[in-house]
ZAMARGU-4260 file (C-alpha; in steps of 0.2 Angstrom, whole numbers, plus 5000, padded with zeros to 4 digits):
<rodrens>
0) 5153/5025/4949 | 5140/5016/4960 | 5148/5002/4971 | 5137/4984/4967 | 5133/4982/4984
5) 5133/4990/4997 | 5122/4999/5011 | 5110/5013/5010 | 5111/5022/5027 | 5095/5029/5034
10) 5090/5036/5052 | 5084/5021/5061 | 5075/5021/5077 | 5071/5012/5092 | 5054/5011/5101
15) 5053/5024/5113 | 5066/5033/5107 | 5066/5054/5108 | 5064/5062/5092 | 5062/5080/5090
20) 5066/5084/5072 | 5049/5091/5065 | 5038/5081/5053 | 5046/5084/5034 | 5035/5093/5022
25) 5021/5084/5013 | 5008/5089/5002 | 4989/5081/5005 | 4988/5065/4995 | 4980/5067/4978
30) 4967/5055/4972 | 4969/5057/4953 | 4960/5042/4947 | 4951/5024/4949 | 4954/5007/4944
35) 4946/4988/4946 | 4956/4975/4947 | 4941/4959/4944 | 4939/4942/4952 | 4951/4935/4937
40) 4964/4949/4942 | 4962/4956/4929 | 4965/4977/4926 | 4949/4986/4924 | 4948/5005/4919
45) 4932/5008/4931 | 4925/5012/4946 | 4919/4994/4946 | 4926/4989/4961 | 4921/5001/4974
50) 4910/4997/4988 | 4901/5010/5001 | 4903/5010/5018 | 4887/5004/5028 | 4884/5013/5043
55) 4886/5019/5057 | 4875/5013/5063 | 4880/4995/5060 | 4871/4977/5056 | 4867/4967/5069
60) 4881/4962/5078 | 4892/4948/5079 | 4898/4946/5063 | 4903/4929/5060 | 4919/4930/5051
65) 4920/4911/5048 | 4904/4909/5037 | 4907/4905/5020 | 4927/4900/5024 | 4928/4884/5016
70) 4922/4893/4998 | 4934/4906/4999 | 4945/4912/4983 | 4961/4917/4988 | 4973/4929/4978
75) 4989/4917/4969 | 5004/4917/4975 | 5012/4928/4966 | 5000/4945/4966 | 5015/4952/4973
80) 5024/4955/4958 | 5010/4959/4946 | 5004/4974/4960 | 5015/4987/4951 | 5011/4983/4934
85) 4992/4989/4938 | 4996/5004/4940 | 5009/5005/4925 | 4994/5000/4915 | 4985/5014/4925
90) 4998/5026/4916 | 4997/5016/4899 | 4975/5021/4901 | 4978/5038/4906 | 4995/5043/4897
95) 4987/5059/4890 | 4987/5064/4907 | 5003/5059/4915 | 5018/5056/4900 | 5023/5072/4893
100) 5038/5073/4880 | 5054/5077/4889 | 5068/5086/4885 | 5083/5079/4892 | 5081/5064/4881
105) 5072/5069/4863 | 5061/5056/4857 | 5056/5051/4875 | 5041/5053/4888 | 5041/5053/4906
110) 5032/5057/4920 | 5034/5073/4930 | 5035/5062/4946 | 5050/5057/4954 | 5042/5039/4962
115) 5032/5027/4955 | 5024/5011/4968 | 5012/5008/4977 | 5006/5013/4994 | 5010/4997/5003
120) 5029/5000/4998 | 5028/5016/5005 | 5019/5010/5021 | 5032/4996/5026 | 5045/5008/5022
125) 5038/5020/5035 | 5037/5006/5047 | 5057/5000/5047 | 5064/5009/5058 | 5055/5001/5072
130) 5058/4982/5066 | 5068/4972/5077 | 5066/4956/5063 | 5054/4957/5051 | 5063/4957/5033
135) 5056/4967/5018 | 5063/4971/5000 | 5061/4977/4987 | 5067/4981/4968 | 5069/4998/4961
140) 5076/5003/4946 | 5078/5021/4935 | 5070/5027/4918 | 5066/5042/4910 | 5071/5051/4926
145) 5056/5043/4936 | 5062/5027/4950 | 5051/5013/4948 | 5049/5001/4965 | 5041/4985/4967
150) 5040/4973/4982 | 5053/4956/4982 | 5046/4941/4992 | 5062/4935/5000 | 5066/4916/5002
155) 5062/4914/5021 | 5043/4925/5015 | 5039/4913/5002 | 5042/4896/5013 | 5031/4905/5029
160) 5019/4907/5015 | 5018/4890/5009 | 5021/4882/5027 | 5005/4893/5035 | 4992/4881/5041
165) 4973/4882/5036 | 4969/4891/5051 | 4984/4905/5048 | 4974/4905/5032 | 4958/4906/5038
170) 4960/4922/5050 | 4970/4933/5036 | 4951/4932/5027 | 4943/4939/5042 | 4946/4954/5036
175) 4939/4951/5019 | 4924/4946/5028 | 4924/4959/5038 | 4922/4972/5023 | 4909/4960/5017
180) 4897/4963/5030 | 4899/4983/5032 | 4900/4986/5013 | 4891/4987/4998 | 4890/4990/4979
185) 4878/5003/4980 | 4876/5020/4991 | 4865/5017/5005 | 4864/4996/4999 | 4863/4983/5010
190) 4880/4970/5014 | 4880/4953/5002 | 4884/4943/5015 | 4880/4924/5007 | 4890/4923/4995
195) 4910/4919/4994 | 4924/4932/4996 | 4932/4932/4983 | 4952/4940/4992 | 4959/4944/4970
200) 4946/4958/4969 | 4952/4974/4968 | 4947/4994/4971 | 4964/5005/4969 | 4966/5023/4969
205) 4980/5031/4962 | 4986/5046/4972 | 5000/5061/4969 | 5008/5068/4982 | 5026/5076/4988
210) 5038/5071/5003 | 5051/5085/5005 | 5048/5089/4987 | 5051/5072/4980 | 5035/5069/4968
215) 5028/5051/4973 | 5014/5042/4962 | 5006/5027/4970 | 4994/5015/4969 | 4984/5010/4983
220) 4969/4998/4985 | 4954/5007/4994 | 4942/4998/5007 | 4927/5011/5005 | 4920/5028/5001
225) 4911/5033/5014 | 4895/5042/5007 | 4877/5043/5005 | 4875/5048/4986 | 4884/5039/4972
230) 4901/5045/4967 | 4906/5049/4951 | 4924/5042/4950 | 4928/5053/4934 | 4926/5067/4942
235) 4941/5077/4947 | 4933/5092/4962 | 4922/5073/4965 | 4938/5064/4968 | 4949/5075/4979
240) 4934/5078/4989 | 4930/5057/4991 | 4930/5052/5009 | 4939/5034/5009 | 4940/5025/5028
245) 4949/5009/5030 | 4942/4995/5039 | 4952/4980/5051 | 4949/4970/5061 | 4960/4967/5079
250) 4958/4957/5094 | 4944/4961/5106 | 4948/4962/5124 | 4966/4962/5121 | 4975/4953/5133
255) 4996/4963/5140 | 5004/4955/5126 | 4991/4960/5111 | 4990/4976/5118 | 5008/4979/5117
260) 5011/4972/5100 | 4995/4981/5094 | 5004/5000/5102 | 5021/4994/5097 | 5017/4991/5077
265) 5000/4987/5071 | 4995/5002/5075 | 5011/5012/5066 | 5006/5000/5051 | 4986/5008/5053
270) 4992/5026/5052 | 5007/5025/5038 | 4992/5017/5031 | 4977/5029/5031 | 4990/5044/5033
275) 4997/5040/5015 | 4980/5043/5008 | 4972/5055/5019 | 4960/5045/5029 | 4954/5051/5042
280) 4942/5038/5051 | 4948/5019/5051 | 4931/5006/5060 | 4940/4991/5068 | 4932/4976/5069
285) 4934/4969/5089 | 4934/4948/5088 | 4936/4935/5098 | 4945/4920/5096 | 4932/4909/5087
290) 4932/4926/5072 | 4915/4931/5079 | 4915/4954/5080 | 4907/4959/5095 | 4910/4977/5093
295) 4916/4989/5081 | 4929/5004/5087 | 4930/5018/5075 | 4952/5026/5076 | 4953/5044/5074
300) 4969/5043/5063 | 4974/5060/5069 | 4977/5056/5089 | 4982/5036/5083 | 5001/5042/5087
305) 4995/5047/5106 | 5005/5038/5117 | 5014/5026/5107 | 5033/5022/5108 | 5034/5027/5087
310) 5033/5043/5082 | 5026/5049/5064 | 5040/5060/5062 | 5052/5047/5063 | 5044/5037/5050
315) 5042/5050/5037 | 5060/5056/5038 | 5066/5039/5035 | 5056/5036/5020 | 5062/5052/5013
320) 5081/5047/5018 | 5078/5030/5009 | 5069/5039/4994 | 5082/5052/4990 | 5097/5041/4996
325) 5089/5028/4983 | 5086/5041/4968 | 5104/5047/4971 | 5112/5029/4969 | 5101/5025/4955
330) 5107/5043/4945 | 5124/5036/4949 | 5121/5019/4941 | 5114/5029/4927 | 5109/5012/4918
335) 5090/5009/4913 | 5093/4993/4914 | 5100/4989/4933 | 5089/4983/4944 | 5094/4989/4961
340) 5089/4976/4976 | 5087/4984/4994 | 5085/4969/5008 | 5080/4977/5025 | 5086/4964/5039
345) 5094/4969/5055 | 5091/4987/5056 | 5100/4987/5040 | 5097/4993/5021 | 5110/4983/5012
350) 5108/4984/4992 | 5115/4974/4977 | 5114/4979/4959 | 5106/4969/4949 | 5108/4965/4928
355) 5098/4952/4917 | 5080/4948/4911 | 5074/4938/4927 | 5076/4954/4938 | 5068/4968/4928
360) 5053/4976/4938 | 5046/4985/4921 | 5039/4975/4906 | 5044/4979/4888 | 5026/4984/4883
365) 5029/4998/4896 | 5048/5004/4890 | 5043/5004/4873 | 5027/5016/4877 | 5037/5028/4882
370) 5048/5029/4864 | 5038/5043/4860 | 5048/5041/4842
</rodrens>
């Protein structure tokens, strides 16, 4: 029997440390399907979302990440918590696909996939071992032999959200921007830069891969597809062959102390990132102060890892330690019902089991789809 608290011990790091351990084995991330999520959040079973990358080469540069600010929509407050029910309505779409009858309990579908959640879950995972304060949690809970996560905004998240200032507010959409002007609608279009950025809308992806034999299904929104002719999103050889590249933006002439915070963990966050879904190619916008890109810089995701205190290795062993050292508690549990919370804080992974209605991750639309009888 479980304990109903208690802490999940993984291999934590520190930044610089040695580690020699080679890389666990993965498979290439698998994109299986598409999704939209509209200006109303609102799930859309199409390609609707999807934008083109637009260049190299680039429009005329500087971008003026500012214009249009004062008009632009922002996602609510709490898009958090609906991020994982988009891709269980992903599976509730394409169940033909994905469920199949199982076995060990008669009268029951699953999923022949060990995780479900999305890529940013995954991502900040990855990236724990090498916080010194950041806290991140999350909620995960068993059915049907599949662990479901979603991402918890803690207390002390939720107040640095609603304390940030306008201008705190104003440079997280200067990224939003940025795809703005290096994007569009159609293959080989031109950027729609007049009009309001609207931060709701969504392209995801939904990708299939294995860690160390543990089966992962994740959800994962999608900057781009970098190509010339339209894509056909239906099409499976058309999907697994899709070129996606992630765009950012970043300080331009970084003074000592953005240059260390950029080696140290922004750019552990860009790889865990683009690595999770095979992108290859990430095109930074460089900015000033005053949000205006002077340059763009294109990241070779392969050779991000040169020369950094944080090594890749590292980061996917620790996820796999959480993930099977998760699963394990969960089986344990055994109970469709628990909820269990992982807090990371300290170098820490302390976890409490959770029971009732308020902390359930899964809606009842979704448990009831899989009563096959």
């Amino acid at each position: 029997m479980a304990a109903k608290s208690g802490v999940i011990n993984v291999p934590w790091q520190r930044l610089g440390d040695r580690f020699d351990r080679q890389f666990p084995s993965i498979s290439r991330p698998e994109c299986i399907g598409v999704c939209s999520i509209d200006a109303r959040r609102d799930y859309v079973d199409d390609d609707s979302g999807a934008s083109y990358l637009v260049g190299p080469p680039w429009p005329p540069l500087p971008f003026d990440l500012n214009a249009g600010i004062a008009d632009v929509i922002r996602k609510s407050a709490d898009f958090a918590v609906k991020d994982l029910e988009f891709a269980l309505i992903y599976i509730q779409h394409h169940k033909e696909q994905l469920l199949r009858p199982l076995k060990s309990v008669p009268g029951s579908l699953g999923l022949d996939i060990d995780f479900v959640t999305l890529r940013g879950i995954l991502r900040q995972i990855m990236c724990m071992p090498y916080e010194r304060y950041r806290e991140f949690r999350i909620k995960a809970t068993l059915l049907n032999g599949s662990v479901y996560m979603a991402k918890e905004e803690t207390p002390e998240q939720r107040l640095e959200n609603e304390n940030m200032t306008e201008a705190e507010k104003d440079m997280c959409s200067w990224g939003f921007k940025f795809e703005q002007y290096v994007t569009s609608a159609q293959a080989q279009g031109k950027p729609v830069t007049n009009v309001p950025v609207n931060e709701a809308e969504e392209f995801m992806g939904m990708f299939r891969g294995k860690l160390a034999g543990m089966r992962l299904l994740y959800g994962a929104e999608m900057d781009c597809v970098d190509s010339q002719v339209p894509v056909d999103f239906k099409d499976p050889k058309v999907l697994d062959s899709l070129t996606f590249v992630e765009l950012k933006t970043t300080a331009h002439n970084m003074n000592s102390n953005q240059k260390r915070s950029f080696d140290n963990y922004k750019s552990a966050n860009w790889w865990s990132q683009s690595f999770l879904v095979g992108i290859k190619k990430i095109y930074a916008g460089l900015r000033d102060n005053r949000g205006m890109v002077q340059e763009i810089k294109e990241f070779d995701v392969r050779t991000l890892a040169r020369n950094k205190p944080w090594n890749p290795s590292a980061m996917a062993w620790f996820l796999e330690q959480f993930l099977r050292k998760l699963k394990e508690l969960l089986v344990a549990i055994d109970d469709p019902f628990a909820v269990v919370q992982v807090t990371f804080q300290n170098r820490r992974a302390n976890y409490e089991v959770l029971h009732g209605a308020e902390h359930q991750i899964l809606p009842d639309w979704y448990r009831d789809m899989l009563k096959a009888g």
